[in-house]
Structure formats: C-alpha cells, structure tokens
C-alpha positions, 0 to 999 in steps of 0.5 A: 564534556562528556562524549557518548557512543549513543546516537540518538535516532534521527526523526523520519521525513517520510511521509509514511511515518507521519500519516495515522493511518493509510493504505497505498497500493502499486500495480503495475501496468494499469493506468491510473484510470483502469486502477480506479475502475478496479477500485470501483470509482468512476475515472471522470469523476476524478479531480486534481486536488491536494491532501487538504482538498481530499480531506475535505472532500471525504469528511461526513459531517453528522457522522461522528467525523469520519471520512468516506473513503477518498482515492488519491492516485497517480502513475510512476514509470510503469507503476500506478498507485492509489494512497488512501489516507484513512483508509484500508480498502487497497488491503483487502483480499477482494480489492487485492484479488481484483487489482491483480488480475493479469498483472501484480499489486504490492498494498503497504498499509498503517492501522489507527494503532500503527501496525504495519502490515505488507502484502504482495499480489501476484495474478489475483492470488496471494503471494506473500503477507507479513508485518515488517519487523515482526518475526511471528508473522515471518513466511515460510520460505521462499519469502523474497519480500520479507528478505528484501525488507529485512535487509534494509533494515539491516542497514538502518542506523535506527533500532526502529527505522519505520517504513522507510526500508519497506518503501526502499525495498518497493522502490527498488523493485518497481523505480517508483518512489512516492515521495513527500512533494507528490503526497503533498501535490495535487492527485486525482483524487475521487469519493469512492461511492459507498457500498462500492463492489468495484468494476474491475475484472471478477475474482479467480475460481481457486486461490493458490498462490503463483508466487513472486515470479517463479520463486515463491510457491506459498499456497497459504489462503488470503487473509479476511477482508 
C-alpha cells in the first residue's frame, strides 16, 4: 500500500462556508431591538422564525425569485448580531456608519461570487477593510484585524481554510461565536420595509477614521455603498 504525505482537506462544518451568499454584523453594546431600529425595521414586528421561515418570508413571488431583505438577529454576552442571508446591507458604508455610532460594528460578508470581504467599525467611522486571504487589499499598518486573521490562517491545516479563521479571530475578540445550532435555530427575524433609510442615530459630519481602539490611525475613506 502506498502511503502519502498529502492530506487532503477536510470539508468546513461552518455554517459560513456553506451559505451563497450572506452578510452578518456584531455590535456591541446594542440590544437586539435598538439594532434593528438602526437596521430601519420596526422591533415589534419581529418574530421568532427558522431559516426555512425567514426564506419564505422574504421571497417575491413575480419578482424573477429574489428575496427582499429579511433580518435575522439575536445577542451573544455583550454582542448583538444581525445574519442576512442573502443579503448586503450590514456591508454598507450607511448602515455601517449608523450601526456604530457610539459603540464598534465588525460586518463579515460573501458575495453570490464567493468573495470575502471584512470590515471593522469604530464610532461611525471606518477603522480597517479587506478581503481575508487577499494580499492587495492588505492595510497599511497598524492593521490588527488583518494580523489577527492572518494568524489563524496561519495555524489552518488547510491551504484554503474559509471563513473559519476570520470567525476565530471575531470571536476571540467579542466571546461570541454564531454557531451552527443558533443559525440553524428560531431568531427574530423581520422583513426589512423596502426603501428603507433606517432610524438610527444620523451619520457623523467628517470621516476620519479613530481607529481599533487607540492603535489604528488609518484615515483611508469608507468604501461606496
């Protein structure tokens, strides 16, 4: 029998990995129901429903099959989130600038194409953006989100580890991990009304970045919406 030194990579269990396409954001220090004012949906309207339910609840029917945008969202420790399935608005300079206002807002998000892109809020400014994996859009330093992420890729068996050391590296800095069981769980969950500008606190009049904490001093502008 023939022995060989190449492994071959073991399939992701994450949730993250599986999913086409998905947007999910953590703020900290928002309860779920100001987050989903923030998002520009109406709390009480939120039900507890499963991905099936949420599906469901956001597909047009007549309109080629797309779905509307449908929030899903729950609070970890300190830490509420907000998983779009489908979606992209928790990427978005507007919504990113609003969700952080006063507090800081992490958004992990998967295009239909499977691109990766992170991006870290800090006081409705941008603190730090880039694709994990993707040397061309690394920061310049201080970049402690990139370094973060790239170590635990680093430490992957696999030459193409997915998201998982981008949620490692979340999760050891907020301790709150979005597991599979909650994904799969009964979240609030709402239709967000189309059109929607959101209720949340209004944008800041400059946007320089304050950086992660006090270490990152980046002033590069916020991506377009």
């Amino acid at each position: 029998m023939v022995q060989s030194d190449h492994t071959e990579p073991r399939p992701s269990t994450s949730w993250a990995d599986h999913e086409i396409m998905w947007c999910l954001t953590f703020t900290h220090n928002l309860d779920p129901s100001e987050l989903l004012t923030r998002y520009g949906a109406r709390p009480e309207e939120a039900r507890l429903l499963d991905p099936q339910e949420a599906y469901g609840l956001g597909h047009r029917i007549g309109d080629e099959g797309l779905a509307a945008t449908v929030l899903r969202v729950g609070a970890i420790g300190d830490w509420s989130f907000c998983l779009e399935q489908w979606g992209w608005l928790g990427s978005t300079t507007a919504l990113l600038t609003r969700l952080s206002q006063g507090t800081e807002t992490l958004s992990l998000q998967q295009d239909a194409r499977g691109q990766q892109r992170f991006r870290f809020w800090r006081d409705g400014h941008l603190a730090e953006r880039f694709e994990p994996g993707m040397l061309s859009t690394r920061p310049e330093p201080p970049r402690p989100w990139w370094d973060a992420v790239e170590l635990r890729r680093s430490e992957a068996a696999e030459d193409f580890p997915g998201w998982d050391p981008v949620l490692r590296a979340v999760s050891e800095h907020t301790e709150a991990t979005l597991s599979n069981e909650m994904v799969n769980s009964r979240l609030l969950t709402v239709l967000l009304p189309e059109n929607s500008q959101g209720y949340g606190p209004p944008p800041p009049r400059t946007m320089k970045s304050l950086g992660y904490g006090l270490r990152l001093t980046q002033t590069e502008p916020p991506p377009a919406a």
